[in-house]
Every structure is written in structure tokens, then in C-alpha cells.
N, C-alpha and C positions, 0 to 999 in steps of 0.2 A: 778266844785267845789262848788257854790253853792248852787246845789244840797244836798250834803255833810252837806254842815252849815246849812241847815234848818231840818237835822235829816231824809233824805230819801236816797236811795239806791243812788249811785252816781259812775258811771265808769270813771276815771281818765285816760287820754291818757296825750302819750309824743310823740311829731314826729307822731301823728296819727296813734298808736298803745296804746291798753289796757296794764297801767302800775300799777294802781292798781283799787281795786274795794273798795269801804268805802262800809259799810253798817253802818245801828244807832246802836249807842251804846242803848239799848232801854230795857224795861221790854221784850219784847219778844225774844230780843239776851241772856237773860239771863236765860230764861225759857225752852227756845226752841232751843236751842243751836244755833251755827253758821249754820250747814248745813240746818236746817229745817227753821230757821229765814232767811236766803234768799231763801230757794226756796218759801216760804209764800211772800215773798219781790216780789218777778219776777213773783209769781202768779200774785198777786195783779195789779203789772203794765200791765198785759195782757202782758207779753214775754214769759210765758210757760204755756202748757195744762196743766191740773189737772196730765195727770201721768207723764209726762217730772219733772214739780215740787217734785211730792214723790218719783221718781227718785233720785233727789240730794237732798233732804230728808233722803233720807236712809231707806223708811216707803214703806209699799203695799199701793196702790190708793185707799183702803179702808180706811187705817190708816189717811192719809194725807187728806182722806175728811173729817174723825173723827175729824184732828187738824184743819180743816178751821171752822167744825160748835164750836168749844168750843172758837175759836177766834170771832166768832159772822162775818166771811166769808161766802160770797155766794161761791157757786160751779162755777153755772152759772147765770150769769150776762144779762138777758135775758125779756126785756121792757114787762109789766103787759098787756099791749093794745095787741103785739103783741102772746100770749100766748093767750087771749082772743078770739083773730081771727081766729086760728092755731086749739083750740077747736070747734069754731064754723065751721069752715069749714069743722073739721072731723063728726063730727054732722049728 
């Protein structure tokens, strides 16, 4: 729940089953509708791949990387040092 109150995606069990799921009431629920606004949400916390996400999006994987770059979203989340290494070794 307090997940919930501080405006981030938040799954609500009862008896230790999913009874409901909050997401923010937010500029982006409002822009982006409900289905694109969590699957942006569940990208975000790293629970779904880029296409799982544009999946329940309702959007082609091209679409839904369109919506992560005009959210100012990375795709891939992927450390600058080790991208550096990765080229030198191909080198």
C-alpha cells in the first residue's frame, strides 16, 4: 500500500493473492492511457521486455520504443563503462 501512496505502481494482495493493482493517477495515465501507462510502468521497474510491454500497450515494439524515447526512457539500461569494454574488445 505504500507503494500506492507515494504515486508508484503498487499490487495489492489479499490472503496472498493479487486483489488489485493501483497504478498513479499521473500526467502519464492521462496521456497515455491505462494500458500504455502500465505497461511504461512495468517497463520501467524492469518486470517486462521492451516487446512483453508493447504487448499490453496495444502498440508494435517499434511504436512503444517511439513512446519510451518521447518519455525521455532508455530502451536499454546498459552501464557506459561496460558498453566501452564490449567495443574495445570487439576492436
Amino acid at each position: 500500500m505504500k507503494d500506492a501512496e507515494l504515486g508508484r505502481l503498487a499490487l495489492i494482495t489479499k490472503h496472498g493473492r493479487p486483489a488489485i493493482l493501483a497504478l498513479p493517477f499521473d500526467r502519464r495515465l492521462l496521456d497515455q492511457g491505462v494500458h500504455r501507462s502500465l505497461a511504461v510502468s512495468l517497463f520501467e521497474g524492469g518486470h517486462l521486455t521492451p516487446a512483453q510491454a508493447a504487448k499490453i500497450a496495444g502498440v508494435s515494439l517499434d511504436d512503444f520504443i517511439d513512446l519510451l524515447g518521447s518519455l525521455g526512457l532508455p530502451v536499454v539500461d546498459y552501464p557506459a563503462e561496460d558498453i566501452t569494454e564490449e567495443l574495445d574488445a570487439a576492436s
